[in-house]
MARVEX-140210 format. One record per residue (C-alpha): residue number from 1; residue in three letters; x, y, z. Coordinates in nm, 2 decimals, always signed. Layout:
ATOM; NUM; ala; X; Y; Z
...
***
This chain:
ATOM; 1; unk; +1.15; +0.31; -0.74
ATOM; 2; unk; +0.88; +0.44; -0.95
ATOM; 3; unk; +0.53; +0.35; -0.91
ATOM; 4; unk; +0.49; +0.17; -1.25
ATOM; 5; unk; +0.82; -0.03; -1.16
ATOM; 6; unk; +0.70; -0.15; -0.83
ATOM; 7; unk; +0.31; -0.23; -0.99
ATOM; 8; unk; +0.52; -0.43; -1.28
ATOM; 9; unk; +0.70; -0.70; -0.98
ATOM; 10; unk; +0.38; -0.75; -0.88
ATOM; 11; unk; +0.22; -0.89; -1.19
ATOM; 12; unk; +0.27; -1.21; -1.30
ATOM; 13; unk; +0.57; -1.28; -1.47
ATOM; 14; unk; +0.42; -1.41; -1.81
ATOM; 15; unk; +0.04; -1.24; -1.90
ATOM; 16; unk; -0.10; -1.38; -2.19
ATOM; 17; unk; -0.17; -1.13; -2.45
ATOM; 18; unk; -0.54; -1.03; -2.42
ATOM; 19; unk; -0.71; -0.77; -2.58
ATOM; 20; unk; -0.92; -0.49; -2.32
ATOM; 21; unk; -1.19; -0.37; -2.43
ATOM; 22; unk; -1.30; +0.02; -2.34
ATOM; 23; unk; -1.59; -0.13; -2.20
ATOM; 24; unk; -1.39; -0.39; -1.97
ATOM; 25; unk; -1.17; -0.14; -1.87
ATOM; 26; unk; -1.45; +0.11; -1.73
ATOM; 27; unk; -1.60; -0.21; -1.55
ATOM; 28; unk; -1.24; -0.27; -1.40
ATOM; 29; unk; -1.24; +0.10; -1.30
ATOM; 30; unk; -1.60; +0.11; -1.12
ATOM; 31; unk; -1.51; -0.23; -0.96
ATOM; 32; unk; -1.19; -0.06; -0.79
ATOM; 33; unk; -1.29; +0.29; -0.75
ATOM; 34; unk; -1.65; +0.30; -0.66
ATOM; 35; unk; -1.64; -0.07; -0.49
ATOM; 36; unk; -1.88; -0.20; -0.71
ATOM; 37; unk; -1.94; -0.55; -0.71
ATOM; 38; unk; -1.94; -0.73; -1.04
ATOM; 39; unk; -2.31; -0.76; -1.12
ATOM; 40; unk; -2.35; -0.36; -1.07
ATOM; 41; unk; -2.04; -0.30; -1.25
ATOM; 42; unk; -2.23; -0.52; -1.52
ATOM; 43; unk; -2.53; -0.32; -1.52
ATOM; 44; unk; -2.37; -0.01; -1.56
ATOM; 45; unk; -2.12; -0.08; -1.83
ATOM; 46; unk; -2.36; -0.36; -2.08
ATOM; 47; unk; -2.23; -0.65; -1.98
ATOM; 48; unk; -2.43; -0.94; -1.90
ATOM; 49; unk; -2.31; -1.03; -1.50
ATOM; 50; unk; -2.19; -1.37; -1.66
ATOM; 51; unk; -2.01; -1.24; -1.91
ATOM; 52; unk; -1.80; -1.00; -1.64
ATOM; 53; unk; -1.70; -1.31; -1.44
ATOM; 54; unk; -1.58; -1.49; -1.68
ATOM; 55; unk; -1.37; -1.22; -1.83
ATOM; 56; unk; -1.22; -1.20; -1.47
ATOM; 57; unk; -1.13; -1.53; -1.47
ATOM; 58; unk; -0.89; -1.45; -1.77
ATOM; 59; unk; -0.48; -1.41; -1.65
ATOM; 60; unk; -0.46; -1.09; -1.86
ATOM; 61; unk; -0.77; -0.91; -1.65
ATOM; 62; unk; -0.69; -0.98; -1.36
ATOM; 63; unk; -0.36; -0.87; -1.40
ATOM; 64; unk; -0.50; -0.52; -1.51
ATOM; 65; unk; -0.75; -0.55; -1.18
ATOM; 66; unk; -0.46; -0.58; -0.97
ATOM; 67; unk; -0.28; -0.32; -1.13
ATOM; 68; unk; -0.56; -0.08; -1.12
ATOM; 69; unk; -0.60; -0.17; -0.73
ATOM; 70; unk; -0.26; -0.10; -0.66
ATOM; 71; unk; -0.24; +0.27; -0.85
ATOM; 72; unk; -0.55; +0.30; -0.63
ATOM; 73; unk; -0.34; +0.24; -0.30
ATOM; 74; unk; -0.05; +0.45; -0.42
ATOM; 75; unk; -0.34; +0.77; -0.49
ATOM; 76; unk; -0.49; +0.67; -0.18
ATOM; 77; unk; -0.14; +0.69; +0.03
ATOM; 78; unk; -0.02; +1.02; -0.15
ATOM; 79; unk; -0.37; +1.16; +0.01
ATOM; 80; unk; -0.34; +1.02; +0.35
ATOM; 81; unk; +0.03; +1.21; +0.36
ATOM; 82; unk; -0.14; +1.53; +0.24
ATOM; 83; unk; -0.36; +1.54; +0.50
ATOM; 84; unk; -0.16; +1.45; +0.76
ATOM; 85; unk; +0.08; +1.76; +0.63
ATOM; 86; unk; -0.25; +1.96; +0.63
ATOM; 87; unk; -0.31; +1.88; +0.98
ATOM; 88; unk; +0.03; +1.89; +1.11
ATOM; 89; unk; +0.06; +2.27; +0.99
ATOM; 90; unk; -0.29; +2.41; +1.05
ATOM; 91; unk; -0.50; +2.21; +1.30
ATOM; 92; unk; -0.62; +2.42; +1.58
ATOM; 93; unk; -0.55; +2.12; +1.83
ATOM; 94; unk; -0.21; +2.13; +1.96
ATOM; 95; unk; -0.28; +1.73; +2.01
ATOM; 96; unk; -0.38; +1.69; +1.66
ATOM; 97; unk; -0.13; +1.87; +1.52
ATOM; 98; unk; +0.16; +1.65; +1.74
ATOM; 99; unk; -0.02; +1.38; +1.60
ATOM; 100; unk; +0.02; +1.45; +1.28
ATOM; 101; unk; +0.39; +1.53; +1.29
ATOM; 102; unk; +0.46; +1.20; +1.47
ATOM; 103; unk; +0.27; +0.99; +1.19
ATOM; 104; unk; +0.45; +1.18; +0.90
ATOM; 105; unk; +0.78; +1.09; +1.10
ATOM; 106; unk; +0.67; +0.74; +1.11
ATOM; 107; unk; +0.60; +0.74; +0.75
ATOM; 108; unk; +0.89; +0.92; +0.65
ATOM; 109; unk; +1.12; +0.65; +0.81
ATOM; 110; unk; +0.95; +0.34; +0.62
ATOM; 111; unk; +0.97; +0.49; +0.32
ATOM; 112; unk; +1.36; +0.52; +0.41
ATOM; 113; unk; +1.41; +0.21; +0.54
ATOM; 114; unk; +1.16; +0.06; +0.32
ATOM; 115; unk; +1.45; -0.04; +0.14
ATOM; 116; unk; +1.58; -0.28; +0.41
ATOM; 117; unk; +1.40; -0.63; +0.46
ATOM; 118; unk; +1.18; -0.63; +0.77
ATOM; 119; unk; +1.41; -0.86; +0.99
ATOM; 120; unk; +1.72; -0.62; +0.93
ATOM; 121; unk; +1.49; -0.35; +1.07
ATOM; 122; unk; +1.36; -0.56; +1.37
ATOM; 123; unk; +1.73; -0.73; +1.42
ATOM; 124; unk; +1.86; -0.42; +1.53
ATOM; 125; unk; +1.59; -0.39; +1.81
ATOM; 126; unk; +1.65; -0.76; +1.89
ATOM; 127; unk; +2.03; -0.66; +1.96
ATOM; 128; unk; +1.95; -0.35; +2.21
ATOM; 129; unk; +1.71; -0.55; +2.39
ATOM; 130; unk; +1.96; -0.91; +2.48
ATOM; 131; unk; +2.24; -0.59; +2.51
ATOM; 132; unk; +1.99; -0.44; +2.80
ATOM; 133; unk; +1.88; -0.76; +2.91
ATOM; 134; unk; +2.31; -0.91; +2.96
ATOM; 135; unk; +2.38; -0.58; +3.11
ATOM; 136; unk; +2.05; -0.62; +3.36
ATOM; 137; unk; +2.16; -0.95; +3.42
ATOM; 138; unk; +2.55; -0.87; +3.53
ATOM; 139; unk; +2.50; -0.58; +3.75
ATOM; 140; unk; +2.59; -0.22; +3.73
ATOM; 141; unk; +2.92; -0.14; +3.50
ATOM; 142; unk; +3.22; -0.07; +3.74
ATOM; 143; unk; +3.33; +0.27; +3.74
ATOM; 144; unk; +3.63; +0.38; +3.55
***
């Protein structure tokens, strides 16, 4: 599923159609990639703070906030798995570098079973637990 396909499910079904201005759009970007908080991201793009908040109050903004927050997170992810690839191959720690390998193995198997709904992941871990737990509970098998 492509980036821009999972950011659309997100957004409200129906936006109203609302213009963003240049301007807006840089205030949006400082907001979410420098943390600014609206009265600085005000000040540095020539809007009065007032004006800001209410233009965040509009359905349309804040459905290009979110969106911008969630490219953020994707950008954000894609540099957490470098990393971890850069430390799995070339830390000096053999620790670090295990470490490493066992995260990107964790991550590799969401993204593959990211697919499934969470409770078809955890029902299968249910199962071999009460299987464990009947076969505590009986005894032994008998031999064959």
């Amino acid at each position: 599923m492509s980036t821009r396909t999972r950011v659309d499910a997100l957004l409200p079904a129906k936006v109203p159609d609302g213009r963003i201005s240049p301007r807006l759009e840089q205030a949006l970007g400082l907001m979410v990639h420098r943390g600014l908080s609206i009265r600085e991201a005000a000040q540095s793009t020539g809007y009065a703070p007032n004006s800001l908040a209410v233009a965040l109050r509009k359905a349309h903004v804040q459905a290009r906030h979110r969106e911008l927050r969630l490219l953020a997170l994707e950008n954000g992810r894609d540099l957490a798995i470098k990393t971890l690839l850069d430390l799995a191959a070339n830390s000096k720690s053999e620790d670090i570098r295990l470490r490493a390998a066992r995260a990107l193995v964790d991550v590799s198997e969401r993204l593959d079973g990211g697919l499934q709904e969470p409770a078809q992941r955890g029902g299968v871990l249910i199962q071999i637990v009460e299987s464990h737990r009947a076969r505590a509970a009986n005894g032994p098998p008998e031999p064959a």
